[in-house]
Structures are given as structure tokens and as C-alpha cells.
N, C-alpha and C positions, 0 to 999 in steps of 0.2 A: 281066738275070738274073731269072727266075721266084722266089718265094717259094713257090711252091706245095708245095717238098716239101723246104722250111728248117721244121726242127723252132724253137717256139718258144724255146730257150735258143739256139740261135745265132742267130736274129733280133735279140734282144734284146743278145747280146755285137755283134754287126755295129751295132747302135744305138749301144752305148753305144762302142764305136771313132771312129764319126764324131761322137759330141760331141765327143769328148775331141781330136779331128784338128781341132777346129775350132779357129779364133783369137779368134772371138768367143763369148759364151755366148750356145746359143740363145733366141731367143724364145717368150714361153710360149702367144703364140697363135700358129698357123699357118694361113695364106692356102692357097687350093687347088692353085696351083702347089709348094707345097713337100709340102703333103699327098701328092701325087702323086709327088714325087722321093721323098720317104721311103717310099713303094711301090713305086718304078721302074720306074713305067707313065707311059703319055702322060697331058695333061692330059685331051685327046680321051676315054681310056676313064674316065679318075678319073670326070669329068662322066656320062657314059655310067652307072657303077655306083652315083655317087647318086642320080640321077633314079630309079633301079630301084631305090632299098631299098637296095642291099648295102656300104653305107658305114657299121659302125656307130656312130662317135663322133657324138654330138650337136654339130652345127653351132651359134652364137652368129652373129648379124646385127649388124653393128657399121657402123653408116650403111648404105652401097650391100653392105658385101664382107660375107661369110663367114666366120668362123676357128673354129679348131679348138684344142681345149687340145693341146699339145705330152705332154702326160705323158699323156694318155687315147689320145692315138695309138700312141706306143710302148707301150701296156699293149693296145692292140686288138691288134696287131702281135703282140706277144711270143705273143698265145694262140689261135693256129693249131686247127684241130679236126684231128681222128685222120686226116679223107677231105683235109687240106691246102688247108680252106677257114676264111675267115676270120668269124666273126658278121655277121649285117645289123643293119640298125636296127631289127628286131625283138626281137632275142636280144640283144644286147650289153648296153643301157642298164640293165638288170637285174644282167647281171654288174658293170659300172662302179663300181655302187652299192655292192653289198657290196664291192666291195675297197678305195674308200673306208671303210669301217667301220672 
């Protein structure tokens, strides 16, 4: 199923279903395979749309791998723009901040 034209509060209620469906509590980094399932795209494109920019959670290098903060995802997620596209790594890391604040 496309996100593209899930308005951010049902993204976010579809989020927070699958924590709460889960057994265990999730992890609060995320590897790029899960990055991806929480998309519901292949790993193929995830890879594909970072190398281009348009991933905009700030990536951490933890040894060899990648991870991603679990809460900075579903906060990218939940805030879809008006055209049903999501921030790049240009525009996002701006928004992250102040909603940190």
C-alpha cells in the first residue's frame, strides 16, 4: 500500500496500531531494512531514495550499519506535505529540531 495519499493522522494512528500489535517494545534505533518496512517499500527503493536526498531522518553510523531514531521516523512519517510527499534531507532536519523544542 502507497502512503502517498494517507493523510498524516492516519499514518500516525496506522503507527501507533503496529506498536501496540507488537509483543515486544520496539527498538529505538532502526536498521534500514525496518526503515523500509515502516515505509512499505522495498529495501531496493529505500536505498535508491537515500542515496538521492529524499530520506529525511538523520542517519547515525554505528560500526559497519546505519540506524535511524525510531521516534524521528514516525514523526517524518506522520508529516506528509499537502502534494503527498514526504521531506528530504534538506527540509526535514530543520523541522526535527523545533519539534524537539
Amino acid at each position: 500500500m502507497s502512503h502517498a495519499n494517507v493523510s498524516g493522522a492516519e499514518r500516525a494512528a496506522m503507527l501507533t496500531h503496529r506498536r501496540q500489535a507488537s509483543e515486544h517494545p520496539p527498538s529505538v534505533l532502526v536498521g534500514r531494512e525496518e526503515f523500509a518496512r515502516m515505509m512499505e517499500i522495498r529495501l531496493s527503493s529505500f536505498n535508491n531514495y537515500s542515496s538521492k536526498g529524499l530520506i529525511g531522518p538523520t542517519s547515525r553510523r554505528i560500526g559497519r550499519h546505519y540506524r535511524w531514531h525510531r521516534a524521528e521516523i514516525e514523526a517524518w512519517l506522520a508529516r506528509v506535505g499537502a502534494d503527498g510527499r514526504l521531506m528530504d534531507d534538506s527540509t526535514w532536519p530543520a523541522v526535527w529540531t523545533s519539534l524537539q523544542q
